[in-house]
N, CA, C and O atoms as a GROMACS GRO file, in nm:
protein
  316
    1UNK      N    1   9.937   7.280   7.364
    1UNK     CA    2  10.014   7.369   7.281
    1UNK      C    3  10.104   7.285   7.192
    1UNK      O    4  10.175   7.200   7.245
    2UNK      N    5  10.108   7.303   7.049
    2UNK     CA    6  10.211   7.256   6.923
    2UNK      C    7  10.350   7.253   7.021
    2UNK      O    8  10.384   7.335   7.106
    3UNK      N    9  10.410   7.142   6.983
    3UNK     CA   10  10.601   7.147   7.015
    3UNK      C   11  10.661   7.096   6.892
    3UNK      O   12  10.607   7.008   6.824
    4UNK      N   13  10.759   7.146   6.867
    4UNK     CA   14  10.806   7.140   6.721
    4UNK      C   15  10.969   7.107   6.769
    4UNK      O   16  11.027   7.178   6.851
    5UNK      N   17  11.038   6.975   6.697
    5UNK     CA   18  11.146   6.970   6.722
    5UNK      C   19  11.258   7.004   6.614
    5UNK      O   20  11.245   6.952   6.502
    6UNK      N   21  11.356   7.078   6.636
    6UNK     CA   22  11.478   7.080   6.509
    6UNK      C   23  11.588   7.032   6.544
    6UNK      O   24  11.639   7.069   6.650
    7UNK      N   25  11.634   6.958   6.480
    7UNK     CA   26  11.703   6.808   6.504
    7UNK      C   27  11.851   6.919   6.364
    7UNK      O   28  11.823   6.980   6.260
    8UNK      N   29  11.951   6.905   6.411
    8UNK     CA   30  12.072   6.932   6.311
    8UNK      C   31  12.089   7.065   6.305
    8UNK      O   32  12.107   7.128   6.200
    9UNK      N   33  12.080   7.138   6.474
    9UNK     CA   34  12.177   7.258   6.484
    9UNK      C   35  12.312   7.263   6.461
    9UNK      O   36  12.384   7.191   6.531
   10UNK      N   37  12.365   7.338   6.369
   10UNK     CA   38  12.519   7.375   6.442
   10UNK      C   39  12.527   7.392   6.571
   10UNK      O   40  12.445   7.443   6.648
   11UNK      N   41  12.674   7.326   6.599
   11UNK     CA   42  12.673   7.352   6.714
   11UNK      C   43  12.700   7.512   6.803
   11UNK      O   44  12.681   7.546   6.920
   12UNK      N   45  12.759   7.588   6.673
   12UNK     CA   46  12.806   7.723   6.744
   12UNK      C   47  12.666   7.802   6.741
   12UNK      O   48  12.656   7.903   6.811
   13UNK      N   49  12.559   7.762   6.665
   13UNK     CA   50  12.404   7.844   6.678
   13UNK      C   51  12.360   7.787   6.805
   13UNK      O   52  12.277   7.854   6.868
   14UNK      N   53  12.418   7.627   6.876
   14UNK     CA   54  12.326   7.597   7.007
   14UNK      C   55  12.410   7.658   7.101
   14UNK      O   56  12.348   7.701   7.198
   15UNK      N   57  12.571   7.681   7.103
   15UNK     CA   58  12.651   7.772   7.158
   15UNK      C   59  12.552   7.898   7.209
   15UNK      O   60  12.504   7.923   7.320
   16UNK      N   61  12.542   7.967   7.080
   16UNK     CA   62  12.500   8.121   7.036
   16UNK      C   63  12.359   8.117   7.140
   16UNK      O   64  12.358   8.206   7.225
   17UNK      N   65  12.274   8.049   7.140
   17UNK     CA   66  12.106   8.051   7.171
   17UNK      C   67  12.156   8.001   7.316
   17UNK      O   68  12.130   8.089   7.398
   18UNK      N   69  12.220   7.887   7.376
   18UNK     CA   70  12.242   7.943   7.538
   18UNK      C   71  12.323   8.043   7.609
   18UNK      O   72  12.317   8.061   7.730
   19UNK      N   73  12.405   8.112   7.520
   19UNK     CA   74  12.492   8.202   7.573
   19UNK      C   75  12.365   8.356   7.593
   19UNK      O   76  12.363   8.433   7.688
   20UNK      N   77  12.256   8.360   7.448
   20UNK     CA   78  12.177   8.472   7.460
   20UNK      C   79  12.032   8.425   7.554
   20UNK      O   80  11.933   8.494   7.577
   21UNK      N   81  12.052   8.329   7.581
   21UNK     CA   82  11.973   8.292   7.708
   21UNK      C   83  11.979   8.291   7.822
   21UNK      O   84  11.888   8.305   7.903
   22UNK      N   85  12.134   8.268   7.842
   22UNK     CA   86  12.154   8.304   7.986
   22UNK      C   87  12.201   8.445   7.964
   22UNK      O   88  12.224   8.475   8.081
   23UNK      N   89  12.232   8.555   7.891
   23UNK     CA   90  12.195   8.686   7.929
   23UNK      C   91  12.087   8.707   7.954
   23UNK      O   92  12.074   8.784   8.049
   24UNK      N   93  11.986   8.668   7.904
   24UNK     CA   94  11.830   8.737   7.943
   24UNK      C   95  11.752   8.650   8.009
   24UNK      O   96  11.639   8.621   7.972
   25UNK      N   97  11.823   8.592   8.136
   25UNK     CA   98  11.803   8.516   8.223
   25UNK      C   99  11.691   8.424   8.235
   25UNK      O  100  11.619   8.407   8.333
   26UNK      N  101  11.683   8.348   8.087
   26UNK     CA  102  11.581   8.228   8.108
   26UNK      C  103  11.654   8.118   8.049
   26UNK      O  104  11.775   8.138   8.039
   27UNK      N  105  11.606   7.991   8.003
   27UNK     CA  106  11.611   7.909   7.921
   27UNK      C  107  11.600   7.916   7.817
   27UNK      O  108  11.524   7.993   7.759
   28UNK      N  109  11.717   7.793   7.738
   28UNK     CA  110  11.710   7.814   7.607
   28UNK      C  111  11.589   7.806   7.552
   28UNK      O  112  11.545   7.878   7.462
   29UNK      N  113  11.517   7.686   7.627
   29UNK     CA  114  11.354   7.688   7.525
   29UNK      C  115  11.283   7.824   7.505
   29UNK      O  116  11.231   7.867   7.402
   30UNK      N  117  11.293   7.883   7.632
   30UNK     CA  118  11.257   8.021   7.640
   30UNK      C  119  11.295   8.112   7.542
   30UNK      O  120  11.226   8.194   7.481
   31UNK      N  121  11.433   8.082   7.536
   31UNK     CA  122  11.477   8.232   7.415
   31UNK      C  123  11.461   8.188   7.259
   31UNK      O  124  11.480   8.263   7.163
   32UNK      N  125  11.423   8.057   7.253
   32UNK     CA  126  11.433   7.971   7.169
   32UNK      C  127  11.236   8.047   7.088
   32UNK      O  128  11.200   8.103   6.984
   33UNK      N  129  11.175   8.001   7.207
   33UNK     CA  130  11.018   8.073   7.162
   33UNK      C  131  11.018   8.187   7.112
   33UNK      O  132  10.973   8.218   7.001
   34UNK      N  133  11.101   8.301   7.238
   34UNK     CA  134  11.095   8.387   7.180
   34UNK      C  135  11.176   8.471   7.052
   34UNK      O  136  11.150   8.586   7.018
   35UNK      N  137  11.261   8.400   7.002
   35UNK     CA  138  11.330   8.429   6.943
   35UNK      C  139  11.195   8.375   6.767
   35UNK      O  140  11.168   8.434   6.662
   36UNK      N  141  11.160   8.266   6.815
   36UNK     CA  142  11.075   8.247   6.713
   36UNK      C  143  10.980   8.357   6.658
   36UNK      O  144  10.989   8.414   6.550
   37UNK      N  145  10.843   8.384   6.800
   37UNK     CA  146  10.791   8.468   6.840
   37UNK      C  147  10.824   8.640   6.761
   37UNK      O  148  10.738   8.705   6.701
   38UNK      N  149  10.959   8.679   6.783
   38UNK     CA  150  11.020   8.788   6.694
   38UNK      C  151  11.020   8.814   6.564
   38UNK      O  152  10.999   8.918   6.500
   39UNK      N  153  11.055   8.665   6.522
   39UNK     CA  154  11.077   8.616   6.352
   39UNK      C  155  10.992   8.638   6.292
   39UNK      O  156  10.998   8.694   6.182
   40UNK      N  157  10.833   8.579   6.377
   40UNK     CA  158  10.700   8.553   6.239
   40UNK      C  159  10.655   8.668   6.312
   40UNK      O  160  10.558   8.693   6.241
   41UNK      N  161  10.651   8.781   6.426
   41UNK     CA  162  10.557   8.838   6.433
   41UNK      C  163  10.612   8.947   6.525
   41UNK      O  164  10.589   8.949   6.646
   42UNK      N  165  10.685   9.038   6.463
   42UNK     CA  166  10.752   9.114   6.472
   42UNK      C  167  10.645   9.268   6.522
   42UNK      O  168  10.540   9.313   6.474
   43UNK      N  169  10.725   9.307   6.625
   43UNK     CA  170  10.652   9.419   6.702
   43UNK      C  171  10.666   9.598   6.584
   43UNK      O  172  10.620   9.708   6.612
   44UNK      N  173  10.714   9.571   6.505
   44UNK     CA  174  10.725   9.663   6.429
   44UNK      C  175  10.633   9.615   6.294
   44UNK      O  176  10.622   9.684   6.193
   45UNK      N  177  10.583   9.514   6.308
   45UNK     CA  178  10.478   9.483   6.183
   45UNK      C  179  10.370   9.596   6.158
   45UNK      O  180  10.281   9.638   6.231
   46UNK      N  181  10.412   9.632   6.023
   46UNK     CA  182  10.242   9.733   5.973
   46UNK      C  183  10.150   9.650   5.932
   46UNK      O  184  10.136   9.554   5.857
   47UNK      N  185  10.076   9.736   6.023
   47UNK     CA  186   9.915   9.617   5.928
   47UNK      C  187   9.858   9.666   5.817
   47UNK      O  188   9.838   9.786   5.839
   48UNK      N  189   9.822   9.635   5.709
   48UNK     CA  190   9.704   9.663   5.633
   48UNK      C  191   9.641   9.816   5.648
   48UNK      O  192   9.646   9.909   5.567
   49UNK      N  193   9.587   9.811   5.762
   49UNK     CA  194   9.497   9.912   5.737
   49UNK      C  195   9.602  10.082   5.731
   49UNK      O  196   9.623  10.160   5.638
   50UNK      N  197   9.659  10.079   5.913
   50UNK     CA  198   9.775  10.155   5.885
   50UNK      C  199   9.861  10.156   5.693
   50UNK      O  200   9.880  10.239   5.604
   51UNK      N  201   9.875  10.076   5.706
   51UNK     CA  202   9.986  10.084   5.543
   51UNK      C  203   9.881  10.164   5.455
   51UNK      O  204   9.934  10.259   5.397
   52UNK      N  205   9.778  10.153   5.436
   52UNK     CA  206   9.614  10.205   5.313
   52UNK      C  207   9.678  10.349   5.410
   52UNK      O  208   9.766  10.410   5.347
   53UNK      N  209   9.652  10.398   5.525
   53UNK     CA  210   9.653  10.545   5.552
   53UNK      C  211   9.734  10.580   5.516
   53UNK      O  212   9.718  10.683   5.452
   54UNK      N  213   9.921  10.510   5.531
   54UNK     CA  214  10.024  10.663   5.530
   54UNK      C  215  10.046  10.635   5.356
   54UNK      O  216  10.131  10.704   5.301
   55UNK      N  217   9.966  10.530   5.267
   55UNK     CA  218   9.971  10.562   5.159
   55UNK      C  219   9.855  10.612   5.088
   55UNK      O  220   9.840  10.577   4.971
   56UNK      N  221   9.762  10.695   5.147
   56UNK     CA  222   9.667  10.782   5.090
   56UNK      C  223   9.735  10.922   5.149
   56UNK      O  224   9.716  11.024   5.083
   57UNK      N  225   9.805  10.930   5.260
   57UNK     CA  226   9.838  11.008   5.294
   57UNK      C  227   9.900  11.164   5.187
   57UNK      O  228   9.870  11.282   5.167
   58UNK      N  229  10.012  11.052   5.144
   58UNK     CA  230  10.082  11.112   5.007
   58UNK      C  231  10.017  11.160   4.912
   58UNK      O  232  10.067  11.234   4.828
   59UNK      N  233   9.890  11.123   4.912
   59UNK     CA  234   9.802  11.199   4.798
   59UNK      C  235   9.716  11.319   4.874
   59UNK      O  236   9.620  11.361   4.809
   60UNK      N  237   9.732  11.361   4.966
   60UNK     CA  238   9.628  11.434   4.986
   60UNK      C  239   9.542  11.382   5.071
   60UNK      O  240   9.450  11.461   5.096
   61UNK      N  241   9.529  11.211   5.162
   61UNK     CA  242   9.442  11.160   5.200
   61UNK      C  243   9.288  11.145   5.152
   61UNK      O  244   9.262  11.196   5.042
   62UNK      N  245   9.209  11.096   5.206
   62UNK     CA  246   9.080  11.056   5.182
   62UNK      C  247   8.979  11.100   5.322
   62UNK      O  248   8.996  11.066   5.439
   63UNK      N  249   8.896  11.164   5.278
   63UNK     CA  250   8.795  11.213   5.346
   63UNK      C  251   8.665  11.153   5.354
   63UNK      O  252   8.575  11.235   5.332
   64UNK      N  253   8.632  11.052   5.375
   64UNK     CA  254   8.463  11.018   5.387
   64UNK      C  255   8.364  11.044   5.463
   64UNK      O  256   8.381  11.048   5.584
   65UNK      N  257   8.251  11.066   5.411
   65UNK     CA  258   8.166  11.062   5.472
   65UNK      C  259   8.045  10.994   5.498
   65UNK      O  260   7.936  11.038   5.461
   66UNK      N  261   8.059  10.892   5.559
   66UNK     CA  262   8.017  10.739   5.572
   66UNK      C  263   7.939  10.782   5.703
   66UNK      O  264   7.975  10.831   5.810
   67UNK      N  265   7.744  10.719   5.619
   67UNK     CA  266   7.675  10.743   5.712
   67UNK      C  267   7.562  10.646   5.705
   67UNK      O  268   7.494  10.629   5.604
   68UNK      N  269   7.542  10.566   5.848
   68UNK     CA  270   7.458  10.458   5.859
   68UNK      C  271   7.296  10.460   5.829
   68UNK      O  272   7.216  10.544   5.872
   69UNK      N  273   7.268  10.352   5.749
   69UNK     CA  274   7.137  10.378   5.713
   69UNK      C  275   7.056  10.356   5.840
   69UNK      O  276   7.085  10.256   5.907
   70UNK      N  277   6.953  10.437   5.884
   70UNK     CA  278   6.887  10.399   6.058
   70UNK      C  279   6.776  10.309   6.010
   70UNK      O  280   6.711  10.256   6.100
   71UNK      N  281   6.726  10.272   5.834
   71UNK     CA  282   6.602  10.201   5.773
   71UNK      C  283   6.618  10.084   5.848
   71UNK      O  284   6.718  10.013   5.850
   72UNK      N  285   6.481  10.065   5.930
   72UNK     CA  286   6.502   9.880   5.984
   72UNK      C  287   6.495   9.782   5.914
   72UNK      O  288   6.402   9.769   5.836
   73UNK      N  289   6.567   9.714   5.924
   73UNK     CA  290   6.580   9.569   5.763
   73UNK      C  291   6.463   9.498   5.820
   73UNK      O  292   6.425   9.532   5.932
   74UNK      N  293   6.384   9.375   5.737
   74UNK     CA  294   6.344   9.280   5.798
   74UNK      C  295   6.387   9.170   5.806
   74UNK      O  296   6.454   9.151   5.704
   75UNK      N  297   6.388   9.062   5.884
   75UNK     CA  298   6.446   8.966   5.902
   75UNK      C  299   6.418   8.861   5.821
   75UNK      O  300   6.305   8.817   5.801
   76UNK      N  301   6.530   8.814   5.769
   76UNK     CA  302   6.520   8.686   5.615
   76UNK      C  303   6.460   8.604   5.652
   76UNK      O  304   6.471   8.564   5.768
   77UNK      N  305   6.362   8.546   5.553
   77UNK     CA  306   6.255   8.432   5.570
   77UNK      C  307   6.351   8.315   5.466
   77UNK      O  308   6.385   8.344   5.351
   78UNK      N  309   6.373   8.220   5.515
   78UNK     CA  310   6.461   8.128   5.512
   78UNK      C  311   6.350   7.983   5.467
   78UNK      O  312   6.373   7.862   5.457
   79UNK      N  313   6.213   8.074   5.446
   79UNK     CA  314   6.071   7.928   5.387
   79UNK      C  315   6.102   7.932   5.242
   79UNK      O  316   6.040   7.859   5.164
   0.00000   0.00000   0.00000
């Protein structure tokens, strides 16, 4: 696994990150990950696809009717 070092905390942010570490009873590295963990990839992230629905939504949405061809392909000749 990647380890990444940051060298030139304040000291009241290394204060801040063991004081909210020992509330939530782990280690700083610990709250340190997860605190990262939060930053880039946040449990409230919309994805893509969600975001396309609640903005077709506003129009009236989109209705398809998407239907698989059952024709058997043949397999690519690659001579």
């Amino acid at each position: 696994m990647p380890a990444v070092t940051v060298r030139n905390i304040p000291e009241e942010t290394h204060r801040a990150i063991k004081q909210r570490a020992k509330m939530h009873g782990v280690s700083a590295e610990a709250e340190i990950r997860q605190i990262l963990e939060e930053a880039v990839r946040p449990a409230e992230r919309v994805k893509l696809g969600t975001w396309l629905y609640e903005r077709s939504r506003a129009f009236g949405g989109v209705e398809l009717d998407i239907r698989r061809d059952p024709t058997p392909t043949d397999a690519p000749d690659f001579e």
